[in-house]
C-alpha positions in Angstrom: -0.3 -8.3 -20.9 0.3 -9.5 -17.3 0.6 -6.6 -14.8 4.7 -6.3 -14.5 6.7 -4.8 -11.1 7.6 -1.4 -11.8 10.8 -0.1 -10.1 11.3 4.0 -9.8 14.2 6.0 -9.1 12.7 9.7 -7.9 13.9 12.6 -9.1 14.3 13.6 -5.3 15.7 11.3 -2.2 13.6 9.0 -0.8 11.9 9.0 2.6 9.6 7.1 4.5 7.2 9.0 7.3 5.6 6.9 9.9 1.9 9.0 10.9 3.5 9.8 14.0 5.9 12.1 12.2 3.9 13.5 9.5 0.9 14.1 11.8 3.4 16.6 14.0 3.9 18.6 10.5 1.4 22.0 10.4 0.2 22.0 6.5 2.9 24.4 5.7 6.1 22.3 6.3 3.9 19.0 4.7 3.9 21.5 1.4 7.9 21.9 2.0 7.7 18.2 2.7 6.8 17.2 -0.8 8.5 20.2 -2.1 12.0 19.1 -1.6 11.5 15.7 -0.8 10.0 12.2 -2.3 7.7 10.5 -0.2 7.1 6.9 -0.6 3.7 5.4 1.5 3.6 2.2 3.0 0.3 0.3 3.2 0.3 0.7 7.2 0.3 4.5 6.8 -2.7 5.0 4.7 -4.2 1.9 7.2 -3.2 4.1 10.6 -5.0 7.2 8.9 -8.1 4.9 8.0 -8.1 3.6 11.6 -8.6 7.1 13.0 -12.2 7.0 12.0 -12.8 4.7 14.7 -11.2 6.9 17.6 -15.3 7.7 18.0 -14.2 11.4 18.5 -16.0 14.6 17.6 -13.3 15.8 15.1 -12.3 11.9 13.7 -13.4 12.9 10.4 -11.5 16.4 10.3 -8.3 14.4 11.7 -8.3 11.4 9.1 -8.8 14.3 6.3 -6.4 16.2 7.4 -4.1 13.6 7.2 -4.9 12.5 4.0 -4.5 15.5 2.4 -0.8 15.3 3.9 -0.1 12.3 1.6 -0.1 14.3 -1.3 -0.4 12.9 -4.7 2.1 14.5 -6.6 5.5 13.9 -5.0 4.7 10.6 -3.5 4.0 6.7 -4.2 2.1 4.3 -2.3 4.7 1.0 -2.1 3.9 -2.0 -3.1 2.3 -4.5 -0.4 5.0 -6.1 1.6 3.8 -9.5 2.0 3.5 -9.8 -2.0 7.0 -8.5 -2.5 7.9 -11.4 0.2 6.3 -14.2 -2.4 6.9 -12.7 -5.2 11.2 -12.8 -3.6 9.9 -16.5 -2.9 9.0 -17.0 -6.2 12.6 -15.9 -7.6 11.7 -12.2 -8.4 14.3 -9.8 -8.3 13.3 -7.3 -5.7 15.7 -4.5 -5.5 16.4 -3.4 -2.4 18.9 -0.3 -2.7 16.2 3.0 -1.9 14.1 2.9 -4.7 10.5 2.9 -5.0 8.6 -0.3 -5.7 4.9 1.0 -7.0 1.8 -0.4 -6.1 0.2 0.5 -9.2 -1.0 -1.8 -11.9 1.3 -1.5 -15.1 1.9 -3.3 -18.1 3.8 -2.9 -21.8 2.3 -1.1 -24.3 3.1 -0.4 -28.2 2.8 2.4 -29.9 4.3 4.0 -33.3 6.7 5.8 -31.1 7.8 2.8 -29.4 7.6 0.5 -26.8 7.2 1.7 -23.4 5.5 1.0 -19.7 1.8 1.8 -18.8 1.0 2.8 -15.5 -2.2 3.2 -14.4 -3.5 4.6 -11.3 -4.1 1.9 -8.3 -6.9 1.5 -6.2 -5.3 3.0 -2.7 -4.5 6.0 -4.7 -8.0 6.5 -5.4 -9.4 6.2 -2.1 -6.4 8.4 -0.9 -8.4 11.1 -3.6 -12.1 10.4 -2.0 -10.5 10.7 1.9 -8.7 13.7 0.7 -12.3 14.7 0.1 -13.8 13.6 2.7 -15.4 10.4 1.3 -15.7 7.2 3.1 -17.5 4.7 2.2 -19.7 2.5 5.2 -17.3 -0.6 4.4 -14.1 1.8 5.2 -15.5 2.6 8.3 -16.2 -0.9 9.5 -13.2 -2.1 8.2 -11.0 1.0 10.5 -13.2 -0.7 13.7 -12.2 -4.2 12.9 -8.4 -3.6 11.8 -8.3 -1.2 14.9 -9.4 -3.7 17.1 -7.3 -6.2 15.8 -4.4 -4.6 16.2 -4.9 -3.8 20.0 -5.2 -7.8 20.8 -2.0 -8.9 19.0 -0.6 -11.8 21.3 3.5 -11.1 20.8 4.3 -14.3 22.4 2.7 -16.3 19.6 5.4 -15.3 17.5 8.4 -17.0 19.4 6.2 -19.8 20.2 5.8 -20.3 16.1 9.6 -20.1 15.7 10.1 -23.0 18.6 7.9 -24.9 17.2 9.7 -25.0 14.2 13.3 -25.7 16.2 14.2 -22.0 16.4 14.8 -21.1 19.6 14.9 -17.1 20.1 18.1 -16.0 21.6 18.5 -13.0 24.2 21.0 -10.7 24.2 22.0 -8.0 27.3 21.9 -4.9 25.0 20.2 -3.1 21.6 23.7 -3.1 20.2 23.8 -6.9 20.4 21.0 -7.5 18.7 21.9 -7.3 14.8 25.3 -9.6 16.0 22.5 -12.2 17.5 20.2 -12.0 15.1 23.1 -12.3 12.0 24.0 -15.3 13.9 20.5 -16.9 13.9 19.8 -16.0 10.0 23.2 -18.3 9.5 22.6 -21.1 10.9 22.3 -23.7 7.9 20.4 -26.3 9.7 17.4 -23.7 10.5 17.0 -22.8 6.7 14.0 -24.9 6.2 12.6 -23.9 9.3 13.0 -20.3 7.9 11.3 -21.0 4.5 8.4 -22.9 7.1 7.6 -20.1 8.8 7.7 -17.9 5.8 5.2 -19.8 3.8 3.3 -20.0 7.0 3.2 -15.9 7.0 1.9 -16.0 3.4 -1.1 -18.6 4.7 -3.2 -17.1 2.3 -0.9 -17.0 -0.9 -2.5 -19.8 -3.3 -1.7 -23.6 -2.9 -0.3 -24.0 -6.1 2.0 -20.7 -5.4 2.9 -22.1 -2.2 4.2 -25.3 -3.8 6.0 -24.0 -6.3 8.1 -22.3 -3.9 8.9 -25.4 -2.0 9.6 -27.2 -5.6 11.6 -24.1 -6.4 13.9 -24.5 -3.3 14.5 -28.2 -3.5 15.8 -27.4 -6.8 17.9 -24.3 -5.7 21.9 -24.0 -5.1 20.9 -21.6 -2.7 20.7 -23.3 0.6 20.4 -20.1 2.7 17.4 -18.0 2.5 19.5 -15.4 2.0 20.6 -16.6 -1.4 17.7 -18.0 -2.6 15.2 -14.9 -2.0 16.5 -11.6 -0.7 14.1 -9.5 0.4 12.0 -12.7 2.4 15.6 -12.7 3.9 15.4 -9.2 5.1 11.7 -9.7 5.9 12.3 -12.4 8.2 15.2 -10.4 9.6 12.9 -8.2 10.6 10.9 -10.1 12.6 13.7 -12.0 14.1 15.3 -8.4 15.3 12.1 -7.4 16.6 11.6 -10.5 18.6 15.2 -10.8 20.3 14.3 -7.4 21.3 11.2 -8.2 22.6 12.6 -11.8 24.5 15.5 -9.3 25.8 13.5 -6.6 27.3 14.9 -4.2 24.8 11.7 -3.3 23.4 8.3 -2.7 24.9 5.9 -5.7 24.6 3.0 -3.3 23.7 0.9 -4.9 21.1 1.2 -1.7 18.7 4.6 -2.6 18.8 4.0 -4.8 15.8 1.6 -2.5 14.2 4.8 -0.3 13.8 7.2 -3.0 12.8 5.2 -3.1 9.4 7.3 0.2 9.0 10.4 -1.5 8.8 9.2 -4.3 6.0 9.6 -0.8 3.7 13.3 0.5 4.6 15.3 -1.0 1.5 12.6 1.2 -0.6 14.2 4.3 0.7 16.9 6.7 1.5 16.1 7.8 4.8 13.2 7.3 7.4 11.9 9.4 10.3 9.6 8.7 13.2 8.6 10.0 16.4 7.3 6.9 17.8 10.1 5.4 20.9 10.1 1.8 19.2 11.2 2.7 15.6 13.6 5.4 17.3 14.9 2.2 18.6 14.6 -0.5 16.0 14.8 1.2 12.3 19.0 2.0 13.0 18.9 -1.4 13.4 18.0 -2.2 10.0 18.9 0.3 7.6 22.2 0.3 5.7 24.7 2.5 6.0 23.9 4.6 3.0 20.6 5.4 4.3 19.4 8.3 7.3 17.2 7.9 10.3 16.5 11.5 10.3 15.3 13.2 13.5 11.8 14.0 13.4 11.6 17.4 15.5 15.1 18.4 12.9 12.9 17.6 9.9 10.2 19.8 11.0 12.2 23.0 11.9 14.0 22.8 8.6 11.0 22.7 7.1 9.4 25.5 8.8 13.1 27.6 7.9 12.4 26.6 4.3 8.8 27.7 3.9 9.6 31.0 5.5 12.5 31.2 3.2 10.9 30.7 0.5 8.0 33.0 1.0 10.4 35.7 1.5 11.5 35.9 -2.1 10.7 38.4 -4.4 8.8 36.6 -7.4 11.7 36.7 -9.8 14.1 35.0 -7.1 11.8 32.0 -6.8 11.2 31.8 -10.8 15.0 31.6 -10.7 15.1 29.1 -8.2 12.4 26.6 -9.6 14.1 26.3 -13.2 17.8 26.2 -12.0 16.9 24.4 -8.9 13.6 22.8 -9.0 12.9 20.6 -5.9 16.7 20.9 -4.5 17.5 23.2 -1.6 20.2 25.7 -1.5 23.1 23.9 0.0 23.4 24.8 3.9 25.2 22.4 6.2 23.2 23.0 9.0 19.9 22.0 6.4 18.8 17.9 7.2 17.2 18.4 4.2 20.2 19.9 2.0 22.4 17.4 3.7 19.9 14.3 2.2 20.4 16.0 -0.8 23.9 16.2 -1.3 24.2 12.7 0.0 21.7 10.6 -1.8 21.6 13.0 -5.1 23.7 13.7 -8.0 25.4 16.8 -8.0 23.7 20.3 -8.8 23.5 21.3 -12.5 22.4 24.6 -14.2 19.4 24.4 -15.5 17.7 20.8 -14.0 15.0 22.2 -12.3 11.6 23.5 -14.0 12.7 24.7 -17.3 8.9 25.0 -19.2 8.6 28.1 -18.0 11.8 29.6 -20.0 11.2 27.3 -22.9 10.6 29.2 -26.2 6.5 28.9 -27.3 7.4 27.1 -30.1 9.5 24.4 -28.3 6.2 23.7 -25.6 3.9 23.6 -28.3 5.6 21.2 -30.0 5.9 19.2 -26.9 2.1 19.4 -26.1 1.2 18.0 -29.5 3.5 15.4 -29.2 2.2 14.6 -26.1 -1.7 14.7 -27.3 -0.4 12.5 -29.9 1.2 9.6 -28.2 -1.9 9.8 -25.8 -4.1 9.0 -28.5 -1.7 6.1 -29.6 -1.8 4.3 -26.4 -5.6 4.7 -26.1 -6.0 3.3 -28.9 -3.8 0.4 -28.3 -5.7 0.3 -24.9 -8.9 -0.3 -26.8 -7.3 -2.8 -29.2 -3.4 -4.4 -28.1 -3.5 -7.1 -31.2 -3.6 -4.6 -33.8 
């Protein structure tokens, strides 16, 4: 029962927050956040919030809770790890890359009487999200914020283009941010650079077993494909990535601050979401780059005063308005034009239906009992399939 990739399409669209943006959010409008919204959490978020406990300030610890506790845990996943989707595209796995959620969480097949379905289980950064939401960290956390901190203020951006001359790929410069997709199209299609490409790659995953690492190679010298585009998608994307970010970089278009990469881990996550919103100058200036056109760089300071017009909104219902709300509506916003958040809706979601919001609460008894012991019942299958599968 190997642990198996898990794709999700959320019941809500899809966005990304860099800390920058969800730090300017006052607890109220994070609520309305994860009310109306589905929030997937890349790795370098929950590592930005860790790294906080090293600012050697009086109110650190407040700060990093704080934030933790606006990563909520319902309405949200934590993605899975960039640099494993990029060998496991390697590999030959289909990573799908259209705004859904790739979970980090361990899963596999299990069988019960009722059938055959998917186990999730909860994965470890979820639980230490739980203990900092808490206000538990443990003395290796700590350490570990000072060293990744650290680390990331002494990145040496030059090493990068020196790695791809080294291999024969020579950066090109460009006079303008608008010439940089054009450029960097250009370089991805150059046929005689592929196995430079897949080079570097493997080179980026230095720490990816041997035997993994060879089977990749064996699997492209047996390949049709002889673009990296072809043979693995989403280390296609990932190496566009980088290859935006260091045109940029050799063009003057983007700052050569060190953090600058610390930020570009950001855009590894774009396919795994509808829209994306930052306050941060660099990924105001990079993500449109990347994303697709059926996905939203959303304004940051927009995002937060509709949020703020919701919550108030909200509160201003009498009781019976909001219970009215919450089953025919559920997490969907009235429509309103001048609404970012409506307007994601009605772009990325089917349309609104009577009735598809929270309906247990004008259920008859009988129908949630019955639920609730089906429920009890299918838990107790798949424990005990959990303590024995070859039953």
């Amino acid at each position: 029962m190997a642990d198996m990739m898990v794709v999700m399409l959320p019941p809500a669209p899809v966005l990304i927050t860099d800390k920058s943006a969800i730090e300017s959010l006052c607890p109220e409008e994070a609520r309305f956040l994860y009310k109306h919204l589905f929030i997937n959490i890349p790795q370098i978020l929950l590592n930005e919030i860790l790294a906080d406990l090293s600012k050697g300030i009086d109110n650190a610890l407040i700060r990093v809770i704080a934030l933790a506790n606006k990563t909520r845990d319902i309405d949200s996943v934590i993605n899975m790890y960039y640099k494993r989707l990029c060998h496991e595209s390697l590999l030959g796995s289909n990573i799908v890359m259209d705004g859904r959620v790739i979970l980090s969480n361990p899963s596999k097949t299990v069988h019960t009487k009722e059938g055959t379905g998917i186990l999730i289980d909860e994965s470890t950064e979820e639980r230490n999200r739980f203990r900092w939401q808490l206000g538990d960290f443990s003395d290796e956390e700590k350490q570990a914020a000072k060293v990744w901190r650290e680390q990331t203020r002494n990145y040496d951006l030059s090493l990068y283009t020196k790695g791809f001359e080294k291999l024969g790929v020579k950066i090109p410069r460009v006079k303008s941010c608008p010439e940089i997709p054009e450029a960097t199209e250009a370089l991805l299609g150059d046929l005689s650079l592929q196995n430079s490409f897949l080079s570097w790659l493997l080179l980026m995953l230095n720490r990816a077993p041997r035997s993994s690492q060879e089977a990749i190679v064996e699997r492209w010298k047996r390949s049709d494909e002889r673009y990296i585009k072809g043979f693995a998608p989403y280390a296609h994307y990932y190496l566009k990535v980088y290859l935006t970010f260091l045109i940029g970089l050799e063009s003057n278009v983007f700052s050569p601050k060190s953090t600058n990469r610390l930020d570009l881990e950001y855009c590894f996550y774009l396919p795994f979401c509808q829209a994306f919103t930052s306050k941060d100058k660099f990924l105001i200036k990079i993500a449109p780059l990347l994303l697709e056109p059926f996905q939203d760089f959303v304004d940051p300071l927009e995002l937060k005063t509709d949020l703020n017009r919701l919550a108030k909104e909200w509160d201003s219902l009498p009781q019976e308005e909001k219970k009215e709300r919450s089953v025919h509506y559920g997490k969907r916003p009235q429509v309103n034009k001048e609404s970012v958040v409506s307007r994601l809706w009605e772009k990325h979601m089917a349309p609104h239906k009577p009735f598809s919001g929270n309906i247990l609460s004008v259920m008859p008894k009988e129908e949630v009992a019955r639920m609730s012991d089906y429920l009890m019942k299918l838990t107790k299958e798949i424990e005990e399939f959990e303590r024995d599968p070859n039953e």
